[in-house]
C-alpha positions in Angstrom: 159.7 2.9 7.7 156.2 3.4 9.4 154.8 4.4 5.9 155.8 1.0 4.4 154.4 -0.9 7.4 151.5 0.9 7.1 151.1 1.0 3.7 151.3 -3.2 3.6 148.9 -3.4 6.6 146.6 -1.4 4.4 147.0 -3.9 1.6 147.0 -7.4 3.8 143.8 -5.4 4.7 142.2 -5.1 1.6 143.5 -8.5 -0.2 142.2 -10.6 2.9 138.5 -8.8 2.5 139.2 -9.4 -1.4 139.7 -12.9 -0.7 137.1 -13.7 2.1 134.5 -12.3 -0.1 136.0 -14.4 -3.2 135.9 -17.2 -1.1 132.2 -16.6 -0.2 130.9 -15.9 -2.7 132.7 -17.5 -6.1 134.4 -20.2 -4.1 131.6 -21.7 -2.5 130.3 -23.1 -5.8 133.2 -25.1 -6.2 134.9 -26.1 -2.9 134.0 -28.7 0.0 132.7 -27.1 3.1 136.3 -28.2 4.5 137.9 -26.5 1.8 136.2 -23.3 2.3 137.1 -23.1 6.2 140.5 -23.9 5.0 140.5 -21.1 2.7 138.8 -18.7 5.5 141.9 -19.5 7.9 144.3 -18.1 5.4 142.2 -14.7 4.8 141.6 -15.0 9.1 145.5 -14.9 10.0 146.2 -12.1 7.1 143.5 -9.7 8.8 145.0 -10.6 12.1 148.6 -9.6 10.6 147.2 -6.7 8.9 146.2 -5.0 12.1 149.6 -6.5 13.9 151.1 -4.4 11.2 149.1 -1.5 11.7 150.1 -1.7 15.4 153.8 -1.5 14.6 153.5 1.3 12.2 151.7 3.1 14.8 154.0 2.6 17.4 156.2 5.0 18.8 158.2 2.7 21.5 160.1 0.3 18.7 163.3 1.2 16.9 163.4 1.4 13.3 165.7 -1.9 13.0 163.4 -3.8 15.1 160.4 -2.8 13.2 162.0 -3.4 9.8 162.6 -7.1 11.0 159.1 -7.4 12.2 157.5 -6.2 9.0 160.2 -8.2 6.6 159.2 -11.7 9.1 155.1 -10.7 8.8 155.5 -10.5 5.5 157.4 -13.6 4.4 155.4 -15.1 7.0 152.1 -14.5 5.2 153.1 -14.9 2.0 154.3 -18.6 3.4 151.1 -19.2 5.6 148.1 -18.0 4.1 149.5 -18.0 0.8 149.9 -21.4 0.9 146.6 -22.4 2.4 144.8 -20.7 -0.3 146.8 -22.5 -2.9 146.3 -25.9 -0.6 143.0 -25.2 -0.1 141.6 -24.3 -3.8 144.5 -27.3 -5.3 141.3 -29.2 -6.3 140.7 -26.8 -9.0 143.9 -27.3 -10.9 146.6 -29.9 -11.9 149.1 -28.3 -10.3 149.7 -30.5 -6.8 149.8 -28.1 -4.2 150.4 -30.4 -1.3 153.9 -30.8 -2.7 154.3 -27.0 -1.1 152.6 -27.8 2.0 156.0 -27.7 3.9 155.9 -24.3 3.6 152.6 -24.1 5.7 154.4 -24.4 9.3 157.4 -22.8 8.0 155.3 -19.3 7.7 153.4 -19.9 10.8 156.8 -20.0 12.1 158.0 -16.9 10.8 155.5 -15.1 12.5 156.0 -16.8 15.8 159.1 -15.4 15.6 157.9 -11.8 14.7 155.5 -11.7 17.5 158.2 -13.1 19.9 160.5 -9.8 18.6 157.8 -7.5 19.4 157.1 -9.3 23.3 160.7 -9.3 23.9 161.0 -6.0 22.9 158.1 -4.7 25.1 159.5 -6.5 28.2 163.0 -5.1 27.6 161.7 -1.6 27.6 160.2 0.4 30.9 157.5 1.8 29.1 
């Protein structure tokens, strides 16, 4: 289990410097300024859930079931989140409406509310 967490920390890692860079770079030619801080929250929250995910792989205190529902939350949660802020934020450049998805936006933030609250209550059951 620890390999797969750490395995998609290492590529919410590398897609999210993929993207920022994307963004600054070939993005900036064709989005708003408010598009392109859009954009950069997405790649923000999947760094900051890449190293949350590097911290569960890499710790010892956390049974396998508890990680597993962690990891399968993150995931979902920034597939949902960031994943729809980049579509939202780059809908502009196709005629595909993206803000139809927009629900999804909270929904994914949501999801990882709830894996971070996991990991708290977790770490104030245990006498570590």
């Amino acid at each position: 289990m620890n390999n797969k967490i750490l395995s998609t920390a290492a590529f919410f890692g590398m897609t999210s410097i993929v993207l920022g860079a994307f963004g600054a770079h070939a993005l900036k030619q064709v989005l708003t300024a408010d598009q392109l801080i859009t954009f950069e929250t997405g790649v923000k929250y999947q760094m900051y859930h890449a190293l949350f995910l590097l911290f569960l792989g890499l710790n010892t205190h956390l049974s396998t079931k508890v990680k597993k529902t962690i990891l399968v939350l993150t995931i979902l949660g920034v597939i949902f989140f960031s994943g729809s802020i980049y579509l939202l934020a780059t809908d502009s450049l196709n005629t595909f409406n993206f803000k139809a998805i927009g629900f999804v936006t909270p929904i994914g933030g949501l999801l990882l509310i709830i894996a971070w609250s996991i990991l708290m209550v977790q770490f104030l059951k245990k006498k570590i």
